[in-house]
Structure formats: structure tokens, C-alpha cells
C-alpha positions as CSV (number, residue, x, y, z in Angstrom):
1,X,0.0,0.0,0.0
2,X,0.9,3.3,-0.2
3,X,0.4,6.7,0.9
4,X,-2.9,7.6,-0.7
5,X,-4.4,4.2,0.3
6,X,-3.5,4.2,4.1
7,X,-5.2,7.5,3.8
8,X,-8.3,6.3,2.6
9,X,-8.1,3.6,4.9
10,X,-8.2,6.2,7.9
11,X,-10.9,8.1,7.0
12,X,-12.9,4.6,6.3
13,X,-12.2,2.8,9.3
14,X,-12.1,5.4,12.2
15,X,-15.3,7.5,13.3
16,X,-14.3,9.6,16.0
17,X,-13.4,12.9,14.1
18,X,-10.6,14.1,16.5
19,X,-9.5,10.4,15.7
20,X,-9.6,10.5,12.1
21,X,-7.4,13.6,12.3
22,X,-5.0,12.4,14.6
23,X,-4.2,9.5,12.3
24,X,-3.9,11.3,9.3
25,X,-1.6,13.9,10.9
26,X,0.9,11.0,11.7
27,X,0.6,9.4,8.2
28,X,1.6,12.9,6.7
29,X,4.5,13.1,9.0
30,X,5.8,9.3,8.4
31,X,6.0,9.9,4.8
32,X,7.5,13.8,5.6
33,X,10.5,12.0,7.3
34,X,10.9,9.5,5.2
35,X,11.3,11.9,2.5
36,X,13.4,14.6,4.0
37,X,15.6,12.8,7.0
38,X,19.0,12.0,6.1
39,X,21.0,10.0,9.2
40,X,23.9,11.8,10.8
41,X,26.7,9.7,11.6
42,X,28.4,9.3,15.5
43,X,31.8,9.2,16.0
44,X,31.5,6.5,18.2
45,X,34.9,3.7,17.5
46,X,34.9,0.1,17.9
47,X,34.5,-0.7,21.9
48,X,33.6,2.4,22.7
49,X,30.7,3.2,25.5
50,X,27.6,4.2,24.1
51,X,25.4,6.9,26.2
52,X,22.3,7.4,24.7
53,X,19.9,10.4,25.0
54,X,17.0,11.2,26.7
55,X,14.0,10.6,24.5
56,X,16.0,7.9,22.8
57,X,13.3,4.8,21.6
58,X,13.7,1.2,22.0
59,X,12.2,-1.9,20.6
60,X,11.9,-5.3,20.2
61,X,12.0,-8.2,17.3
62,X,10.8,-11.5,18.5
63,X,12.1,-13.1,15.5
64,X,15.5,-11.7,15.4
65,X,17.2,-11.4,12.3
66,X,13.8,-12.5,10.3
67,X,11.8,-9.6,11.5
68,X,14.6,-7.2,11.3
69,X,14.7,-7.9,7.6
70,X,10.9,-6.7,7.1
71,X,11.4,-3.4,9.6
72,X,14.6,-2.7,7.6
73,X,12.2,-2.2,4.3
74,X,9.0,-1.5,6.1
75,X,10.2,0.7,9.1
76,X,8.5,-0.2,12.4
77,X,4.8,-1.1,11.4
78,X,1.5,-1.1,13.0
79,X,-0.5,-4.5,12.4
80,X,-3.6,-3.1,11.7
81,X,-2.9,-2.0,8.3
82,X,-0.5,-4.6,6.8
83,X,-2.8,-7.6,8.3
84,X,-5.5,-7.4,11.0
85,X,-4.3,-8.3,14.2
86,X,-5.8,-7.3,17.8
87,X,-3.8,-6.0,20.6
88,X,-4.2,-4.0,23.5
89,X,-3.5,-0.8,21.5
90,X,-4.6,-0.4,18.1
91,X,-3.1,1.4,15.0
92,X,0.1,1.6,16.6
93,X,3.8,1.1,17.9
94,X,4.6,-0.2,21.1
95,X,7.9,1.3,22.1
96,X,9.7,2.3,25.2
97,X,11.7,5.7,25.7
98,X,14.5,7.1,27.9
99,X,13.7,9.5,30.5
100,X,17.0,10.8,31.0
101,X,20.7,10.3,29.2
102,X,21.9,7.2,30.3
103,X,24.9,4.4,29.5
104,X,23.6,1.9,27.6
105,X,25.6,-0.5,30.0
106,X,23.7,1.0,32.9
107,X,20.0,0.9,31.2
108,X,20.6,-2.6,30.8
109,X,21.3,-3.8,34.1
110,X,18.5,-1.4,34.8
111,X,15.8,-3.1,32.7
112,X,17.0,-6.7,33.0
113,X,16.0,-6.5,36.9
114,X,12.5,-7.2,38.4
115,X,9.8,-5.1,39.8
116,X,8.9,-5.7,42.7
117,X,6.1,-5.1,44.9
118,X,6.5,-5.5,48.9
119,X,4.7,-5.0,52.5
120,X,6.4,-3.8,55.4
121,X,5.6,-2.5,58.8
122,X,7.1,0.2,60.0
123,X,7.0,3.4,62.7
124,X,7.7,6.0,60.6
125,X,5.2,4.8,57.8
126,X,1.3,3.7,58.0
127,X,0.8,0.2,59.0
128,X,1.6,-2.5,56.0
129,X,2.9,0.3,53.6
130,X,2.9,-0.7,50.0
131,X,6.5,0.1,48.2
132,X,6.9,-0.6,44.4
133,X,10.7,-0.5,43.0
134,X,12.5,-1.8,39.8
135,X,15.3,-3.4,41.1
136,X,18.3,-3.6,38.3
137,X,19.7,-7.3,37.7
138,X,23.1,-6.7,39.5
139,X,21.5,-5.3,42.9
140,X,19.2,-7.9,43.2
141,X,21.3,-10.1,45.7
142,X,21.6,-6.6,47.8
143,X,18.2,-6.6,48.2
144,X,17.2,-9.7,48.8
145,X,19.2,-9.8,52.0
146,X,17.9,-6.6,53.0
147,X,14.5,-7.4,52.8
148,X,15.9,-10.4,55.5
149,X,16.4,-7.3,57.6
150,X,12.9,-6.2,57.7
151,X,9.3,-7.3,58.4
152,X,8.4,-7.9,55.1
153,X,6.5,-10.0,55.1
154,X,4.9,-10.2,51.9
155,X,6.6,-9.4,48.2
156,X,5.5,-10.4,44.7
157,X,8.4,-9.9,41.8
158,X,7.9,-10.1,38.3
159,X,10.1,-9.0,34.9
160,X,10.1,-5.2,33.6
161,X,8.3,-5.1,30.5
162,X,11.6,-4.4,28.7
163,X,13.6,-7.7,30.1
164,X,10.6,-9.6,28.5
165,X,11.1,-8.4,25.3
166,X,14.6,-7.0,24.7
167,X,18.3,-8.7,25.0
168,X,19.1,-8.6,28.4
169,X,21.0,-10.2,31.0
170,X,17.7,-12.2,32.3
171,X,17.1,-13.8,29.0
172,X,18.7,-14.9,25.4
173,X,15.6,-15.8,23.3
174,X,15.6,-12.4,21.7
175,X,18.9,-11.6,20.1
176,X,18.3,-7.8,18.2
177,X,17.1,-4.7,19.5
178,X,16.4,-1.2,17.4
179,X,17.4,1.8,19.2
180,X,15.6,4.8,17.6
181,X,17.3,8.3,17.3
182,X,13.9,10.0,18.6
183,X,15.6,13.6,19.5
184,X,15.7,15.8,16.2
185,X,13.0,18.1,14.7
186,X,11.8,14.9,12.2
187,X,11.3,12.8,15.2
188,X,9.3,15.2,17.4
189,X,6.6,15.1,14.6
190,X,5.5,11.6,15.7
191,X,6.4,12.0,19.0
192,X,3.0,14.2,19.9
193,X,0.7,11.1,18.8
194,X,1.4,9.0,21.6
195,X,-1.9,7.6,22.7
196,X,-1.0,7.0,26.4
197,X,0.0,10.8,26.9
198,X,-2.6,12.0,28.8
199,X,-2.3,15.4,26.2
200,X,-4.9,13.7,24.3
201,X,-8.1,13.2,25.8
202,X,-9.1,9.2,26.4
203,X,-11.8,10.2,24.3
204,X,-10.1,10.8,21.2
205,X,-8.2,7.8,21.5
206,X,-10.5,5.3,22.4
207,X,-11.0,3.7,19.0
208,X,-7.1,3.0,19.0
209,X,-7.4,0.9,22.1
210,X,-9.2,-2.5,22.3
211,X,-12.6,-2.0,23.7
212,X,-11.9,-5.5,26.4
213,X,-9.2,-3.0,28.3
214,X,-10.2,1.0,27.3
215,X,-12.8,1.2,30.3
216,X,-11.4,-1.6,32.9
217,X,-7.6,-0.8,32.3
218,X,-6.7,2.1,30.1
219,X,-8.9,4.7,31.4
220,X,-8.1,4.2,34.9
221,X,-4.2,3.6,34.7
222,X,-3.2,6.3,31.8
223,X,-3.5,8.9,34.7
224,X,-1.8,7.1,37.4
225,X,1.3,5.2,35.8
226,X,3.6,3.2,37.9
227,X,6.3,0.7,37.4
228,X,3.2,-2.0,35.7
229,X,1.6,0.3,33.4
230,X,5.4,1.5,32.9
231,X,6.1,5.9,32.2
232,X,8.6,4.7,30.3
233,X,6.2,3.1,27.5
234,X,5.0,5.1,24.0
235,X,2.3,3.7,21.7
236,X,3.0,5.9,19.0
237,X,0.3,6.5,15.9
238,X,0.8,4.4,12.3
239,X,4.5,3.6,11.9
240,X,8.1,4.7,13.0
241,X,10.5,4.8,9.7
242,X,13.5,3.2,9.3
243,X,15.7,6.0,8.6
244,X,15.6,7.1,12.2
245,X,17.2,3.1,13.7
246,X,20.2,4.4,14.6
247,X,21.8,1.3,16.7
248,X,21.0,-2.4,17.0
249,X,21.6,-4.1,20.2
250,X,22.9,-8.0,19.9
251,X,22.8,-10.5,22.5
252,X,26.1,-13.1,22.7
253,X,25.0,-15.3,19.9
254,X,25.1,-12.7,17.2
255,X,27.9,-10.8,19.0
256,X,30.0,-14.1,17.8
257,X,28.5,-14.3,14.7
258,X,30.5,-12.1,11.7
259,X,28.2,-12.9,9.3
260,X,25.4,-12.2,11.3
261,X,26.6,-8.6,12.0
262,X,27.4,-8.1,8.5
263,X,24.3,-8.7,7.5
264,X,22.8,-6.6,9.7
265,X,25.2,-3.8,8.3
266,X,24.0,-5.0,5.0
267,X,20.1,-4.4,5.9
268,X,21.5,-1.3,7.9
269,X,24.2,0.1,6.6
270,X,24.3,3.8,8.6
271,X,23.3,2.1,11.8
272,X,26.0,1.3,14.6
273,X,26.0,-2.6,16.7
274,X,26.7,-2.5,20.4
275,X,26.5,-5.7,22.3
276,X,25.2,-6.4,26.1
277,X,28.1,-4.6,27.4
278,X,27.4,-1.3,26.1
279,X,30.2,-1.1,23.5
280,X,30.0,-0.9,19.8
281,X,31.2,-4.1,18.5
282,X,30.4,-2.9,14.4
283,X,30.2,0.4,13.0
């Protein structure tokens, strides 16, 4: 499909006015960047530390190399469009951001921890207070023994979102992840049609999330965001362009793999490849 035909599609499928319009902004401004962004090169060098921005985006390819061949062409897609499939959010991209500049080595550790959720009794605080924390891979031995030290005596722990989906420290089943420049003027044009920024009335976004959730789950937990219903998420209108990948992050397998990193260079070529450690391996 092209331009003229996801247009159409808009104005077919979506009733809400305010909707309508919000969609076709983003659709404008996809094919706006892809015709006018050029990619700037770093001048990062091989083993270098990589510290990425604030605003930078991040995500995920469940099947590796395979997928990244299709976002390569594609840029990062919404399924609603290109095949029908339901999710919690419709007509968009699930990505995460940065909310401050950070090492990549150190968002890592970050995001590979667990959240965790615990009950404690103490003087200063109300009886049983609640404390949710994300606690980042290498700190977790820390504070398991300090929760020996207090009355806890209740915790539940799960993954972050990211650690599910992303190379991290917890997990190897996903290999490559896409690591969006998201902080020039191009960028910021997509940027203002996130759906879970409460900017935009629930309202006007209701037809872009599943009707089983909007009332139940979104509505109630878009204003109140905590370390579940993550302020580190984006579900960004339409699609993301490729132009704007600007590194790929590889697990160990495809660290060791030359050919594997060249062919990433070859679907790629401007973008830089920096491994679990935070370095650029490839660039």
C-alpha cells in the first residue's frame, strides 16, 4: 500500500473525528520524514561506550534477524494496516523511551531486573505500607538480604516489560534490538501522537485501544502510571520509519556471529551494533 491508500483507509475505518485527524496527521508526518531525513553519523569507534539520550526509543524483534529484515524495508509497522491483528492498543507502535541520558551499559542492568512489589511495617510509615521499585539485575542479591532485615513480610516480583522483550541479561531468546534516534526536529513530529499521553483526551483515543481493556484498564491507569503500566512506555500513531534506527543491540550469539553482523550492516548500513556490554562491536 501506499500513501494515498493508508489514507483512505483512515478516513474509512475510524469514526471519532478528532481520531480521524489524529491518524492522518501521523501518516503525513511518516511519509514527511521518510522523504526529507538524512542519518547523521556518531563518531563513536569500535569498543567504545555508548550513552544514549533522553528521548532515545527502544524496541523489540521476537524473531530476530527475520523480523529485522521486514522493519529494515517496512520501518516499524503497526498490524492493523498490513494484516489485521488485535492488541491491546490499536493502529500503533509499542515502544519504550528514555527518561533521562543514560549508559547503555547502565540501562541494561536497569531493565533486566524485576519489579517488585512488597509490604512492610514500620513506625515512621502507616501500618503495612505498600513500596513498588525496579530493582536492576546486579542489585538484586543486595536486596534480597535486605529485605531479611525487615518485616516484610509479603513481596510479589515479576520481569520489567523491557527484560521480556529485549536482549538482556535475564534472557537470550531475543537476540536484536532497534534503538531509535527519537531527538531531532523529524522525530518530534510523531512524537505528539502518543496515545498513552494524557495530552490527548481518552476520548479521542478510544477507538485505537481494544474495547476489552479502554474502560477496565486504560482509562483508569493512563492517569496514574507506575512501574506496571510503565512511564517509560509510548504507543506511538501508524509507523516509526527506518531512517531514524540508529543502533542495534545484539545479544552473545550474534555478538559471535561475523556474518550475522554483517548482514545486519548489509540491511543497515548507517546504523551502529553494540553488544550487552554497552560497547560498539560494528560500526
Amino acid at each position: 500500500m501506499d500513501k494515498s491508500e493508508y489514507l483512505k483507509l483512515a478516513k474509512c475505518r475510524l469514526h471519532n473525528k478528532n481520531s480521524k485527524k489524529l491518524l492522518i496527521n501521523q501518516i503525513n508526518n511518516f511519509y514527511y520524514i521518510l522523504e526529507n531525513y538524512k542519518p547523521k553519523k556518531h563518531k563513536y569507534k569500535v569498543w567504545d561506550l555508548v550513552k544514549l539520550k533522553k528521548w532515545t526509543l527502544l524496541h523489540w524483534t521476537w524473531k530476530n534477524i527475520e523480523w529485522l529484515e521486514g522493519i529494515s524495508k517496512r520501518g516499524l509497522v503497526t498490524w492493523q494496516f498490513e494484516w489485521w491483528r488485535e492488541g491491546k492498543y490499536l493502529y500503533t507502535v509499542g515502544v519504550r523511551y528514555l527518561k533521562g541520558d543514560v549508559l547503555l551499559k547502565d540501562y541494561i542492568n536497569f531493565y533486566s531486573g524485576w519489579c517488585i512489589t512488597y509490604f512492610f511495617w514500620s513506625k515512621k510509615d502507616k501500618p503495612w505500607t505498600i513500596h513498588k521499585k525496579v530493582i536492576p539485575f546486579y542489585e538484586m542479591s543486595d536486596f534480597l538480604l535486605w529485605l531479611r532485615k525487615i518485616w516484610a513480610n509479603t513481596w510479589t516480583m515479576e520481569q520489567t516489560k523491557e527484560s521480556r522483550f529485549m536482549p538482556s541479561l535475564a534472557q537470550d531468546f531475543v537476540q536484536i534490538w532497534i534503538i531509535i534516534n527519537w531527538t531531532n526536529k523529524y522525530a518530534k513530529l510523531l512524537k505528539q501522537w502518543d496515545i498513552l499521553d494524557t495530552k490527548i483526551s481518552c476520548k479521542d483515543v478510544k477507538e485505537f485501544v481494544h474495547s476489552d481493556i479502554y474502560d477496565s484498564f486504560f482509562v483508569p491507569n493512563r492517569d496514574n502510571k507506575d512501574i506496571y503500566f510503565t512511564d517509560r512506555e509510548l504507543a506511538i500513531l501508524f509507523w516509526i520509519p527506518a531512517v531514524l534506527i540508529e543502533w542495534i543491540l545484539v545479544w552473545r550469539n550474534y555478538e559471535k556471529n561475523k556474518k550475522m553482523l554483517e548482514k545486519i550492516k548489509e540491511l543497515l548500513p548507517n546504523v551502529y551494533i553494540c553488544n550487552l556490554d554497552g560497547k560498539v562491536v560494528m560500526k
